[in-house]
mmCIF file of the N, C-alpha and C atoms, coordinates in Angstrom:
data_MODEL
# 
_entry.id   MODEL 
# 
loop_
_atom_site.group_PDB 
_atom_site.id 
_atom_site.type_symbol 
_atom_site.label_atom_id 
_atom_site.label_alt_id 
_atom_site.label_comp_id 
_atom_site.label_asym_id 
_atom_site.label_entity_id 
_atom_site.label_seq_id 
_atom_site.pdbx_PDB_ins_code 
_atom_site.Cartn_x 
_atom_site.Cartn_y 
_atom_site.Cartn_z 
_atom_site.occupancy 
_atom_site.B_iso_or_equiv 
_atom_site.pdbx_formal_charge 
_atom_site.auth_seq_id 
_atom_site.auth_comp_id 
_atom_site.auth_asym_id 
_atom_site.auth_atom_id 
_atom_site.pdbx_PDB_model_num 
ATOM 1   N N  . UNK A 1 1  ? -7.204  4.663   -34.738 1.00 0.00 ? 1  UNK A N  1 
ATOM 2   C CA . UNK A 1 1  ? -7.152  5.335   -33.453 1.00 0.00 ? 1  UNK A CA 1 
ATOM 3   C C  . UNK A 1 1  ? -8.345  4.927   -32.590 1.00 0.00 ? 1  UNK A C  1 
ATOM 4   N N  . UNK A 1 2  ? -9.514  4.943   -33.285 1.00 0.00 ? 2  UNK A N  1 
ATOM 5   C CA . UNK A 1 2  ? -10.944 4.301   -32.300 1.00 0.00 ? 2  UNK A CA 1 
ATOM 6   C C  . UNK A 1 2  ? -10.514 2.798   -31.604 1.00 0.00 ? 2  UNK A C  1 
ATOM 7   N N  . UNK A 1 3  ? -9.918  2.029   -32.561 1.00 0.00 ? 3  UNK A N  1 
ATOM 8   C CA . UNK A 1 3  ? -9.472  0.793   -32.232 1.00 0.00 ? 3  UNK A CA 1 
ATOM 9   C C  . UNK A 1 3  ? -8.657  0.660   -30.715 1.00 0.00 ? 3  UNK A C  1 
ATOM 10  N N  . UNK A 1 4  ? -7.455  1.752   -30.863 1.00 0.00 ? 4  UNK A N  1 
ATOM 11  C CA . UNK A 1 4  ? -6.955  1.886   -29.672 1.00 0.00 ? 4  UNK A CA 1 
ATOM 12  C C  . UNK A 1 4  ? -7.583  1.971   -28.629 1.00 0.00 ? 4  UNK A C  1 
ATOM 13  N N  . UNK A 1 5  ? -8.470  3.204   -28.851 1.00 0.00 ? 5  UNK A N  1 
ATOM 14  C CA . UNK A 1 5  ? -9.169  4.289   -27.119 1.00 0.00 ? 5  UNK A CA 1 
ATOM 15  C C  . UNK A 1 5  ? -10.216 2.901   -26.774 1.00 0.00 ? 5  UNK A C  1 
ATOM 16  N N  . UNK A 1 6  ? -10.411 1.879   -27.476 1.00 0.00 ? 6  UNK A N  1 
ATOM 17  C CA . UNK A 1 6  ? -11.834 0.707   -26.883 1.00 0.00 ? 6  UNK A CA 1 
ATOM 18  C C  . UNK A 1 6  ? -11.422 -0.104  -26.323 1.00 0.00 ? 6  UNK A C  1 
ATOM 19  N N  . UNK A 1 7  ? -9.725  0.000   -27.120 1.00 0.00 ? 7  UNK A N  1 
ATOM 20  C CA . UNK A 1 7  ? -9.162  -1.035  -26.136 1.00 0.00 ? 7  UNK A CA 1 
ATOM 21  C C  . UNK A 1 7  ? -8.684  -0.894  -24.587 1.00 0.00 ? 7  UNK A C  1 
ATOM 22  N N  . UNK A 1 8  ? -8.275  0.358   -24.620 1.00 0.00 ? 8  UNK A N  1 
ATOM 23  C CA . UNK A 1 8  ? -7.735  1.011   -23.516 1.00 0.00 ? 8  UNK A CA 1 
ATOM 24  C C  . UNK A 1 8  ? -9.090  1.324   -22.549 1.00 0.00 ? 8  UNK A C  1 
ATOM 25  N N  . UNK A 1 9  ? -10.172 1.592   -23.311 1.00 0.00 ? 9  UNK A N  1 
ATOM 26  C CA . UNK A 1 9  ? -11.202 1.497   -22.030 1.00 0.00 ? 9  UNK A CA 1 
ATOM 27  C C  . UNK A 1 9  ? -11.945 0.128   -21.722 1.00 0.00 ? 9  UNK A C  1 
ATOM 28  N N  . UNK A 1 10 ? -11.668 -0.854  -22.879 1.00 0.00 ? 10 UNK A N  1 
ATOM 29  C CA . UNK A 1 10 ? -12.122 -2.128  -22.004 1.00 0.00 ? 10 UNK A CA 1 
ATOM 30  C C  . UNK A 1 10 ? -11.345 -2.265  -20.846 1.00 0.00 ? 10 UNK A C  1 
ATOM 31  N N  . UNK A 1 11 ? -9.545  -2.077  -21.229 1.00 0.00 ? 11 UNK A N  1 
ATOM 32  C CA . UNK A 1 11 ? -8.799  -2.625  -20.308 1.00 0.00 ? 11 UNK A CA 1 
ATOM 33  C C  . UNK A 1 11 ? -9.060  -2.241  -18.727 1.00 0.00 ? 11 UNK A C  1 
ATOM 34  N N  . UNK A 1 12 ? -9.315  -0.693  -19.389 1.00 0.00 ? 12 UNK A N  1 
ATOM 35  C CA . UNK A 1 12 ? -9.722  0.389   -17.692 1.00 0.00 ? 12 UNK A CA 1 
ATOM 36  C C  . UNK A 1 12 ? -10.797 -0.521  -17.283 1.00 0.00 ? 12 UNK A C  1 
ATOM 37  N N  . UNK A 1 13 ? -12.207 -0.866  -17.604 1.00 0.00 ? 13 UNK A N  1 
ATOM 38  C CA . UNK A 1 13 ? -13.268 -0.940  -17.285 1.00 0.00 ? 13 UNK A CA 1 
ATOM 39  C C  . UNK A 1 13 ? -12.734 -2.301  -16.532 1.00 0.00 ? 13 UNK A C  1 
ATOM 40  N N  . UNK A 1 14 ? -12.017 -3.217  -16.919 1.00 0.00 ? 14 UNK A N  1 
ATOM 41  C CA . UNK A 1 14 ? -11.633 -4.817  -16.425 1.00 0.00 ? 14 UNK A CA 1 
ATOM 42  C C  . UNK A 1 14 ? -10.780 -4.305  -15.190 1.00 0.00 ? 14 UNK A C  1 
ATOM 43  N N  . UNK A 1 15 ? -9.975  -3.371  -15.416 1.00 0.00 ? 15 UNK A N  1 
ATOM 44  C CA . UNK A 1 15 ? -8.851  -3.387  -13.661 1.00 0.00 ? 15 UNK A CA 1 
ATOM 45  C C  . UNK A 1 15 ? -9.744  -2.414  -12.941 1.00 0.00 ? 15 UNK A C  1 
ATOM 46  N N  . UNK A 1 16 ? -10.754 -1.512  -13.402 1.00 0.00 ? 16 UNK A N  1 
ATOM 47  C CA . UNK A 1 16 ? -11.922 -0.943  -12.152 1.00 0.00 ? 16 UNK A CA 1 
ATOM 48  C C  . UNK A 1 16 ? -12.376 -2.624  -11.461 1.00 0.00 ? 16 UNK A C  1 
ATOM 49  N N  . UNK A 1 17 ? -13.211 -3.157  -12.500 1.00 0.00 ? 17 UNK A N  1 
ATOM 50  C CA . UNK A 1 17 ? -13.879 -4.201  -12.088 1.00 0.00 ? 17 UNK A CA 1 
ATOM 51  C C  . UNK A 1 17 ? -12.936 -5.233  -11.143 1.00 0.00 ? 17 UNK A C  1 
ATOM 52  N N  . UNK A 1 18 ? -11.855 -5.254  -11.395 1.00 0.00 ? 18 UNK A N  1 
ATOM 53  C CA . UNK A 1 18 ? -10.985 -5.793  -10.211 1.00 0.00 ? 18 UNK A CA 1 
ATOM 54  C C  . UNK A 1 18 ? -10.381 -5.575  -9.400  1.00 0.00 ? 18 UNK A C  1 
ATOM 55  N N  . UNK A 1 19 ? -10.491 -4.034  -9.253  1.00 0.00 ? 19 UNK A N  1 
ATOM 56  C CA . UNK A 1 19 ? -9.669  -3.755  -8.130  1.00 0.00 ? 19 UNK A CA 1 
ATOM 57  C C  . UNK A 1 19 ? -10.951 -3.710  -7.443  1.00 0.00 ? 19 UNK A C  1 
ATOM 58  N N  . UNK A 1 20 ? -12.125 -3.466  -7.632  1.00 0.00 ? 20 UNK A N  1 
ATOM 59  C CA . UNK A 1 20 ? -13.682 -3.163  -6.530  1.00 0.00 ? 20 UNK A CA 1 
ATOM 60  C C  . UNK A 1 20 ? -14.132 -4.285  -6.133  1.00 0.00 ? 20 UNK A C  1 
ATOM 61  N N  . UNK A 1 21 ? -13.406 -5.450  -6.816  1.00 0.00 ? 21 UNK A N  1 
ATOM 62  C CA . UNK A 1 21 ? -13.783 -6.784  -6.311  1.00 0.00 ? 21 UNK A CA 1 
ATOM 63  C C  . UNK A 1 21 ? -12.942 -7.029  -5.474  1.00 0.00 ? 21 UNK A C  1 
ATOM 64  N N  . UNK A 1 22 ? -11.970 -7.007  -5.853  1.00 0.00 ? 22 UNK A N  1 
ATOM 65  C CA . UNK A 1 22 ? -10.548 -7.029  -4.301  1.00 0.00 ? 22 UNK A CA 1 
ATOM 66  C C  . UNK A 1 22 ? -10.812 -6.134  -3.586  1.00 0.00 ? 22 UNK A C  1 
ATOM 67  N N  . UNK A 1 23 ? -11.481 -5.571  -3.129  1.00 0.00 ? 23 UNK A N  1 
ATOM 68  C CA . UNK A 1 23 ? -11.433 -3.757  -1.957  1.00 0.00 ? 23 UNK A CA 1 
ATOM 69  C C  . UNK A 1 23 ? -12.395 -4.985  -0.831  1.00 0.00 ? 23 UNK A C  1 
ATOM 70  N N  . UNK A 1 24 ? -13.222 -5.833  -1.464  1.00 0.00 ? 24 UNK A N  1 
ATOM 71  C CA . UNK A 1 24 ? -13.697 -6.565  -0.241  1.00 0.00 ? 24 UNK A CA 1 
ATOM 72  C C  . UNK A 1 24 ? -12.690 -7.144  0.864   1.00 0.00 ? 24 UNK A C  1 
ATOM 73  N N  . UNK A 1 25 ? -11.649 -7.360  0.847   1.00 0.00 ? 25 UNK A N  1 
ATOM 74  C CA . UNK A 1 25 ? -10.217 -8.174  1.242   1.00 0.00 ? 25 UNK A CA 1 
ATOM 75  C C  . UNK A 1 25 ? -10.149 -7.815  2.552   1.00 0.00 ? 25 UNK A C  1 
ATOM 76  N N  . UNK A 1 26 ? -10.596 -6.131  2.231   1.00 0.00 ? 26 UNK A N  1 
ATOM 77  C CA . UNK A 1 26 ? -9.596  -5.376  3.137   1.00 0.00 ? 26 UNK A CA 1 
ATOM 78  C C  . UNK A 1 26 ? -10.174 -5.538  4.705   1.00 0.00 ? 26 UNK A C  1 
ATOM 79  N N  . UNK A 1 27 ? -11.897 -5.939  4.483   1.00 0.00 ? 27 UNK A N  1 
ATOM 80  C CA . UNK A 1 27 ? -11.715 -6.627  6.212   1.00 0.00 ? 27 UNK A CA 1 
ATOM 81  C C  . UNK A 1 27 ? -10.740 -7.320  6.640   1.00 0.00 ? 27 UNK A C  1 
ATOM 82  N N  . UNK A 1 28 ? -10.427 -8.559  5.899   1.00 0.00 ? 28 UNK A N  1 
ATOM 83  C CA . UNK A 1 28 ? -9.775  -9.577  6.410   1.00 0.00 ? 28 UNK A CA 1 
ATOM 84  C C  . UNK A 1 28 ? -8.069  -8.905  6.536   1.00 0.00 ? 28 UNK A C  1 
ATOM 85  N N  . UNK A 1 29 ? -7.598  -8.653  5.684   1.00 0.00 ? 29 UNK A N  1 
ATOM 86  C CA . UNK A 1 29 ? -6.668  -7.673  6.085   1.00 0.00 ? 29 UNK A CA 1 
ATOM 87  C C  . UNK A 1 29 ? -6.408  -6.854  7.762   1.00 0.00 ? 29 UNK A C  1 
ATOM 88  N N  . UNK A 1 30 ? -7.661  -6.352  8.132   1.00 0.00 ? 30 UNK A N  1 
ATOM 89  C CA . UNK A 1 30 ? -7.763  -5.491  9.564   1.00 0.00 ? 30 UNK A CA 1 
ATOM 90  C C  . UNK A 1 30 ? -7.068  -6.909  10.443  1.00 0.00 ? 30 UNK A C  1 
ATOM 91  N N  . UNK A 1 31 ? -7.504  -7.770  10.145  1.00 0.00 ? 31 UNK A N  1 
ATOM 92  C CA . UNK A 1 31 ? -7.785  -9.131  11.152  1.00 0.00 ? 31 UNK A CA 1 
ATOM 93  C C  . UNK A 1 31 ? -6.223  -10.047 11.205  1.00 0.00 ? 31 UNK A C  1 
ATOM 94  N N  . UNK A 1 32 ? -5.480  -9.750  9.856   1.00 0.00 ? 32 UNK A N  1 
ATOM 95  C CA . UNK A 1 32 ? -3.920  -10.056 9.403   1.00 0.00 ? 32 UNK A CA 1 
ATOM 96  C C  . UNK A 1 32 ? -4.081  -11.611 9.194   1.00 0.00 ? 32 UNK A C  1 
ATOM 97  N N  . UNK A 1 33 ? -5.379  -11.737 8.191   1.00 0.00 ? 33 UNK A N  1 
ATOM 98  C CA . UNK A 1 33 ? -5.275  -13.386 8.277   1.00 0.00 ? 33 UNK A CA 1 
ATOM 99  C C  . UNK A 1 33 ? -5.771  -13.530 6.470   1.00 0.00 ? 33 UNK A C  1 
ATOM 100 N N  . UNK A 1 34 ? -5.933  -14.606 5.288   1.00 0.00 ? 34 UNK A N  1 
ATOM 101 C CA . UNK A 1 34 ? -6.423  -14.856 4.895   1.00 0.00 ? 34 UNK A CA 1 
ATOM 102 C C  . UNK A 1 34 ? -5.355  -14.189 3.686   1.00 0.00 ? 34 UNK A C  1 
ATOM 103 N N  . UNK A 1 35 ? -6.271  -14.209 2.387   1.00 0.00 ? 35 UNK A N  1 
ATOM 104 C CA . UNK A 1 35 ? -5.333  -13.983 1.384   1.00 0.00 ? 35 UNK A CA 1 
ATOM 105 C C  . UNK A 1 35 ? -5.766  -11.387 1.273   1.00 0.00 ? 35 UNK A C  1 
ATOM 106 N N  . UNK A 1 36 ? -4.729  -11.070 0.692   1.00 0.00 ? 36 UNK A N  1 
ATOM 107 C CA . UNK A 1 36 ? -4.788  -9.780  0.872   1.00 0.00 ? 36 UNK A CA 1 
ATOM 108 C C  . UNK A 1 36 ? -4.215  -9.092  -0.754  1.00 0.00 ? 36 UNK A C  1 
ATOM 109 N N  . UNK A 1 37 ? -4.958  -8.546  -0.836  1.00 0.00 ? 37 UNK A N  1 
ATOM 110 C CA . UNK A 1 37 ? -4.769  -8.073  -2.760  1.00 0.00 ? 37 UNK A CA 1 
ATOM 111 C C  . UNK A 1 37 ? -4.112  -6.778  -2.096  1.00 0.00 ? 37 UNK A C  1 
ATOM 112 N N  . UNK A 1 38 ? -2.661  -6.653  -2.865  1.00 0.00 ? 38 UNK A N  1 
ATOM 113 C CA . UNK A 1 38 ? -2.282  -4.792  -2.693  1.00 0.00 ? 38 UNK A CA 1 
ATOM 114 C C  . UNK A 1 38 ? -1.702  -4.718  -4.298  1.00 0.00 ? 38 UNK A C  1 
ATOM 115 N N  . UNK A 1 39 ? -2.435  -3.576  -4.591  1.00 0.00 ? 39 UNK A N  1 
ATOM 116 C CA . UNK A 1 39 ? -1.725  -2.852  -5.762  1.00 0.00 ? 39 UNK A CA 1 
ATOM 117 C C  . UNK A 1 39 ? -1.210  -1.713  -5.433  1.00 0.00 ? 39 UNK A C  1 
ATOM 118 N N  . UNK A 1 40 ? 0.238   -1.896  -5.663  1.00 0.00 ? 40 UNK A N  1 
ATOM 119 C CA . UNK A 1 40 ? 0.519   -0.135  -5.221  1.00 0.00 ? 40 UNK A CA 1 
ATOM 120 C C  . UNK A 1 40 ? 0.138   0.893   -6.257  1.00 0.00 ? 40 UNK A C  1 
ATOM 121 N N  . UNK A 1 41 ? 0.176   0.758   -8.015  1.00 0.00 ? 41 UNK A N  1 
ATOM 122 C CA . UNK A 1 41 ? -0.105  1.966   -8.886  1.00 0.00 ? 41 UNK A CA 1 
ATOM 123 C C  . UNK A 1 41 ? -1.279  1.456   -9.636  1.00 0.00 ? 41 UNK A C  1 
ATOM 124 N N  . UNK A 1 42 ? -1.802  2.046   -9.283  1.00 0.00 ? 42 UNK A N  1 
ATOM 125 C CA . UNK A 1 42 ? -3.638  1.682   -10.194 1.00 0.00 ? 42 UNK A CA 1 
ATOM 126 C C  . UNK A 1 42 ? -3.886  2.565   -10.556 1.00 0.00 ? 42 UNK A C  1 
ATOM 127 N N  . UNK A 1 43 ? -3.029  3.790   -11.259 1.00 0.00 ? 43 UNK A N  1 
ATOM 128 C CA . UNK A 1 43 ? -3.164  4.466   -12.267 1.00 0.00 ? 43 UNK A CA 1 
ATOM 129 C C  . UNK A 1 43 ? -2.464  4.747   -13.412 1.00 0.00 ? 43 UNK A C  1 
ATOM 130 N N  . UNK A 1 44 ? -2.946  4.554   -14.355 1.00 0.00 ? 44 UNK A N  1 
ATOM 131 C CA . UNK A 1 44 ? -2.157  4.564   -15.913 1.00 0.00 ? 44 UNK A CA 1 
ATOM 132 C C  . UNK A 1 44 ? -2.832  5.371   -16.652 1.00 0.00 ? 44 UNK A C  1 
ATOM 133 N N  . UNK A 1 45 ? -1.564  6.418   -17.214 1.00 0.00 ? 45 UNK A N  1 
ATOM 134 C CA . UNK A 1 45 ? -2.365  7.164   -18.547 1.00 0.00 ? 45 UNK A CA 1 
ATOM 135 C C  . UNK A 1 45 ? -1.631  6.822   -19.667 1.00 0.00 ? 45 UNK A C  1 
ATOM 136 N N  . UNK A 1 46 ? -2.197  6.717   -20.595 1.00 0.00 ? 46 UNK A N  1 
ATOM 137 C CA . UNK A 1 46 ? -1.672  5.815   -21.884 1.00 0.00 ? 46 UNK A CA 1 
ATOM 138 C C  . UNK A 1 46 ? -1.592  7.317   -22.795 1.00 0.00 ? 46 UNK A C  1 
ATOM 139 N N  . UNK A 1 47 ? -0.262  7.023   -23.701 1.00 0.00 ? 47 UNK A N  1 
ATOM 140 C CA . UNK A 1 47 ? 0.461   8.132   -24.211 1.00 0.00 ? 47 UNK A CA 1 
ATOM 141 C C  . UNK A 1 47 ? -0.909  8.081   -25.419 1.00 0.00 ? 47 UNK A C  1 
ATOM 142 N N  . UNK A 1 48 ? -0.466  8.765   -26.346 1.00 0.00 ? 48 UNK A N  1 
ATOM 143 C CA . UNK A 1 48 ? -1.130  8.548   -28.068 1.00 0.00 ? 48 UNK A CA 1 
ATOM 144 C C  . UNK A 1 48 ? -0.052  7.516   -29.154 1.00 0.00 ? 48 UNK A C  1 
ATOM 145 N N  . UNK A 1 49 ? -0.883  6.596   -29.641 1.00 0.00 ? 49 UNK A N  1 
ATOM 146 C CA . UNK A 1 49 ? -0.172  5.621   -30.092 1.00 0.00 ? 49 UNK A CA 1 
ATOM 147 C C  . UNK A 1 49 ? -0.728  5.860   -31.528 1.00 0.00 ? 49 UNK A C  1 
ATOM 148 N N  . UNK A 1 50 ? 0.316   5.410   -32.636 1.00 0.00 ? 50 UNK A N  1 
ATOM 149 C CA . UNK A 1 50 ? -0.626  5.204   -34.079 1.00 0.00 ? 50 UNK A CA 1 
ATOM 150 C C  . UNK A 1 50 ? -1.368  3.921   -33.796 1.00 0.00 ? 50 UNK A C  1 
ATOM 151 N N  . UNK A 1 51 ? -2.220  4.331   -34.947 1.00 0.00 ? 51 UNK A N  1 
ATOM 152 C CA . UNK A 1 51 ? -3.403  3.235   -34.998 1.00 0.00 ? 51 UNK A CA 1 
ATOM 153 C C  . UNK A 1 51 ? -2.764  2.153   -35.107 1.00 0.00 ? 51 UNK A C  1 
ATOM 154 N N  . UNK A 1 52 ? -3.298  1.230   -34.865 1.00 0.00 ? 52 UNK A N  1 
ATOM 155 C CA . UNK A 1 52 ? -2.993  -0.292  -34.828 1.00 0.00 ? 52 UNK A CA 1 
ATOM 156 C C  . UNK A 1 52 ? -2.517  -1.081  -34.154 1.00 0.00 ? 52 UNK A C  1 
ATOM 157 N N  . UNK A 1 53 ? -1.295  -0.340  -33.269 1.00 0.00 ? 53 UNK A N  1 
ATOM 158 C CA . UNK A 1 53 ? -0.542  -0.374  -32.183 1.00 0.00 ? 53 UNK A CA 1 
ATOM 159 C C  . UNK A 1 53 ? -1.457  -0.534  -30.883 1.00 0.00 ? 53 UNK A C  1 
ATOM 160 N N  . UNK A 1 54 ? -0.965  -1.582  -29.880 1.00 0.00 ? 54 UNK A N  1 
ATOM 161 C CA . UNK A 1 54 ? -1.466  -1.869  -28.854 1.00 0.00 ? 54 UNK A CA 1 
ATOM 162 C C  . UNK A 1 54 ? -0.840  -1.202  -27.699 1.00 0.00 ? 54 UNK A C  1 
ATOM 163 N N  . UNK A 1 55 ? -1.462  -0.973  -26.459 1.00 0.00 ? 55 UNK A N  1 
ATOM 164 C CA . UNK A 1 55 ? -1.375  -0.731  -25.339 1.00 0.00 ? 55 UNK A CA 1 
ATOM 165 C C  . UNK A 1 55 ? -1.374  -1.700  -24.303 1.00 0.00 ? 55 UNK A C  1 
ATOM 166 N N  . UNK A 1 56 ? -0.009  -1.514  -23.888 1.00 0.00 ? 56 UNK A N  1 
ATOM 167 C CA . UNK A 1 56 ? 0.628   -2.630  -22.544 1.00 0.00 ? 56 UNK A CA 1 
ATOM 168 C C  . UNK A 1 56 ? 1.087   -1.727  -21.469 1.00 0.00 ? 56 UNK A C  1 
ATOM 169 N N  . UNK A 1 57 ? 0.267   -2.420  -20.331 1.00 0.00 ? 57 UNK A N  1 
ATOM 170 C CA . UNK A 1 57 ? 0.904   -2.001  -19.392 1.00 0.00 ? 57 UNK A CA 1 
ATOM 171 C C  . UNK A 1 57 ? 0.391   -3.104  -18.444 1.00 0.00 ? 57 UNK A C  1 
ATOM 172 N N  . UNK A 1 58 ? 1.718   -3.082  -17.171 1.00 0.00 ? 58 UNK A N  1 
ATOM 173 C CA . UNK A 1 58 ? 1.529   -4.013  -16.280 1.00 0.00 ? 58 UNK A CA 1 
ATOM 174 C C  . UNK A 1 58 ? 0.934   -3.669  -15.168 1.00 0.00 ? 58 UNK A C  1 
ATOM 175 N N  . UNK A 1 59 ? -0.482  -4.493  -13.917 1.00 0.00 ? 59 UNK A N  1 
ATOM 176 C CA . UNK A 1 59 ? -0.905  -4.408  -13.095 1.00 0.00 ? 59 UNK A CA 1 
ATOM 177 C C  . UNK A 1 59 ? 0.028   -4.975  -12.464 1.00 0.00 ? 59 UNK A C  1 
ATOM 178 N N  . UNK A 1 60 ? 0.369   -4.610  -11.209 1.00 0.00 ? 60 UNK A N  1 
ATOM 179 C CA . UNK A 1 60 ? 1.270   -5.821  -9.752  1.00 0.00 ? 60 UNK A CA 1 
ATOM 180 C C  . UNK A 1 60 ? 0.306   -5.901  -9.192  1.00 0.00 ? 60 UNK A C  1 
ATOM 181 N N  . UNK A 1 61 ? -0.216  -6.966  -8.085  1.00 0.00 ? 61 UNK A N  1 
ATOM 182 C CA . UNK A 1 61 ? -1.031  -7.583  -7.690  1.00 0.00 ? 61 UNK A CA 1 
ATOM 183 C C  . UNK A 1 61 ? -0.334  -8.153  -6.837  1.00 0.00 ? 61 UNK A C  1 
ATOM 184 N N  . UNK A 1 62 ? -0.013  -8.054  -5.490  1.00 0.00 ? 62 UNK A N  1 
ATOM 185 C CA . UNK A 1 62 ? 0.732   -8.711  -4.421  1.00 0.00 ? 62 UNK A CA 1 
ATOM 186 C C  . UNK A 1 62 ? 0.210   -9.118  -3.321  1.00 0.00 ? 62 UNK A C  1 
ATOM 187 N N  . UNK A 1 63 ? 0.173   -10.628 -2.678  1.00 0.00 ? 63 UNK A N  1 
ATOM 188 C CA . UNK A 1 63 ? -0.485  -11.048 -1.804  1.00 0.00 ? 63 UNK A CA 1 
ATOM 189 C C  . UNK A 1 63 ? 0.461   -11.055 -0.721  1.00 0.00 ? 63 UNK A C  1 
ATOM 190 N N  . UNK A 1 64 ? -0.516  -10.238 0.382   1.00 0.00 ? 64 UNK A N  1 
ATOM 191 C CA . UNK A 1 64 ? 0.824   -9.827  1.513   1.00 0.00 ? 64 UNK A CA 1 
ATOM 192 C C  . UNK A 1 64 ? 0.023   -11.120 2.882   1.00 0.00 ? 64 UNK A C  1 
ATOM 193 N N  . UNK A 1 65 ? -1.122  -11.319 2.260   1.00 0.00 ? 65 UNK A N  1 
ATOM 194 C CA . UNK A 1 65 ? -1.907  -12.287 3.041   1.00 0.00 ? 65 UNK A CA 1 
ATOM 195 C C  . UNK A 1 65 ? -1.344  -13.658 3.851   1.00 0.00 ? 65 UNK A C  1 
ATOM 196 N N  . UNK A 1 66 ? -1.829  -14.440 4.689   1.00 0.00 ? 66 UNK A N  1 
ATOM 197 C CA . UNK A 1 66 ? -1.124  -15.646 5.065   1.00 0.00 ? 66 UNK A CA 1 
ATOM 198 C C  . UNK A 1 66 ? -1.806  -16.899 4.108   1.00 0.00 ? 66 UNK A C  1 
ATOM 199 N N  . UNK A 1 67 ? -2.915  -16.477 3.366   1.00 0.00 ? 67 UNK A N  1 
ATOM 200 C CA . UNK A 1 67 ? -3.339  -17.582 2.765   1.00 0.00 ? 67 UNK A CA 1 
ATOM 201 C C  . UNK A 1 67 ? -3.432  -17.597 1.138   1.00 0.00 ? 67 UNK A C  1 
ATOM 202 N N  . UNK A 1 68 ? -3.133  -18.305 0.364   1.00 0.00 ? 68 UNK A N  1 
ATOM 203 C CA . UNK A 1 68 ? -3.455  -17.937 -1.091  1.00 0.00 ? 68 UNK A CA 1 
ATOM 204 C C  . UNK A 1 68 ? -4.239  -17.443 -1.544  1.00 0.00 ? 68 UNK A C  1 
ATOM 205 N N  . UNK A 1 69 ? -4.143  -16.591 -2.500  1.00 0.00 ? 69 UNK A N  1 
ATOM 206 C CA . UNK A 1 69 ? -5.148  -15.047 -3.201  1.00 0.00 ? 69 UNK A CA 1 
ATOM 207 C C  . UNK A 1 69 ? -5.165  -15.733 -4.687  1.00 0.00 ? 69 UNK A C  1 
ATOM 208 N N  . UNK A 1 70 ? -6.689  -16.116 -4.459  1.00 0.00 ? 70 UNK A N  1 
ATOM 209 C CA . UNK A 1 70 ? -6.636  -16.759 -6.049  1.00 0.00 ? 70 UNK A CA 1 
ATOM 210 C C  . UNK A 1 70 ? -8.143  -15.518 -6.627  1.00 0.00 ? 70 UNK A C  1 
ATOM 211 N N  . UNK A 1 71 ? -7.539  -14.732 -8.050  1.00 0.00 ? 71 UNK A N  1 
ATOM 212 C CA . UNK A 1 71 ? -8.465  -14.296 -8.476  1.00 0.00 ? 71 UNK A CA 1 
ATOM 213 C C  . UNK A 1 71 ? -9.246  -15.436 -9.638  1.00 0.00 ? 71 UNK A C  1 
ATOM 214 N N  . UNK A 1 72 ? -10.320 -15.305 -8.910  1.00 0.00 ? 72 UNK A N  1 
ATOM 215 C CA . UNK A 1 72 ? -11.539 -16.740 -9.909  1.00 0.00 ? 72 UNK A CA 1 
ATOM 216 C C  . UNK A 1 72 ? -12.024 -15.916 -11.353 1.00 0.00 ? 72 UNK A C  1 
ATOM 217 N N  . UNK A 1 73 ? -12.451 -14.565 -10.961 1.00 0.00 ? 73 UNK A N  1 
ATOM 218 C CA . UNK A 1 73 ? -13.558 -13.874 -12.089 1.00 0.00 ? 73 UNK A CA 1 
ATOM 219 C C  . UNK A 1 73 ? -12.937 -12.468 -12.590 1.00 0.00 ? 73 UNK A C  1 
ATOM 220 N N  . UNK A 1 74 ? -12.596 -11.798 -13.673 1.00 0.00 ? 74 UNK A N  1 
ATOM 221 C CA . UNK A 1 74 ? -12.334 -10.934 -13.698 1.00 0.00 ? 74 UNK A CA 1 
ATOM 222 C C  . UNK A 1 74 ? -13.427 -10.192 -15.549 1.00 0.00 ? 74 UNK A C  1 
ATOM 223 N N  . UNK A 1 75 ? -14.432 -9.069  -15.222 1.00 0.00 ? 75 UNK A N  1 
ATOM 224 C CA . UNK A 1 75 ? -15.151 -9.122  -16.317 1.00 0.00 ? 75 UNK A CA 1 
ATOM 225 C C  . UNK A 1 75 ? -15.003 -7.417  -16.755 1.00 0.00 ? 75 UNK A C  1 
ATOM 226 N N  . UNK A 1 76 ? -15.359 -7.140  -17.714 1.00 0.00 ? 76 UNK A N  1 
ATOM 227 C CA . UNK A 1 76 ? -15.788 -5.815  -18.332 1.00 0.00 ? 76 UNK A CA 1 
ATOM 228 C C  . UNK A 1 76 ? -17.086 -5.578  -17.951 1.00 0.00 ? 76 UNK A C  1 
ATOM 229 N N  . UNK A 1 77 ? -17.411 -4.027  -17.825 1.00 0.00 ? 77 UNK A N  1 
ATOM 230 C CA . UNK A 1 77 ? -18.585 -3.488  -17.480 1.00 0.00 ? 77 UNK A CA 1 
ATOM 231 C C  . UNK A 1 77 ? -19.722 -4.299  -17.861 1.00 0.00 ? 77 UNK A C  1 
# 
């Protein structure tokens, strides 16, 4: 069960760390030019799993931008 909850908070700690890196966008966004990160659900609560068993779930990540949205870096706390 510990195995699980470290995984599930690396995972949290990696999509904080990327969605606060994409929130910079959102000037360029005001301006309707350049590449534009939208996630519509950036919240997940993960059921109770037996041990051993992994936790999946999918981020969407949609570029509504006019220019390509390339994520370069994505890290844990």
């Amino acid at each position: 069960m510990e195995k699980n909850k470290m995984c599930l908070r690396l995972l949290l700690i990696a999509l904080t760390v990327l969605i606060s890196n994409i929130s910079g966008v959102e000037t360029i966004k005001a301006e309707n030019k350049g590449p534009v990160a939208e996630i519509t659900n950036t919240d997940f609560i993960a059921e109770p799993v037996i041990e051993g068993n992994d936790i999946i779930h999918d981020f969407v990540i949609k570029n509504s931008g006019t220019e390509p949205l390339e994520i370069s870096r994505v890290k844990t706390g």
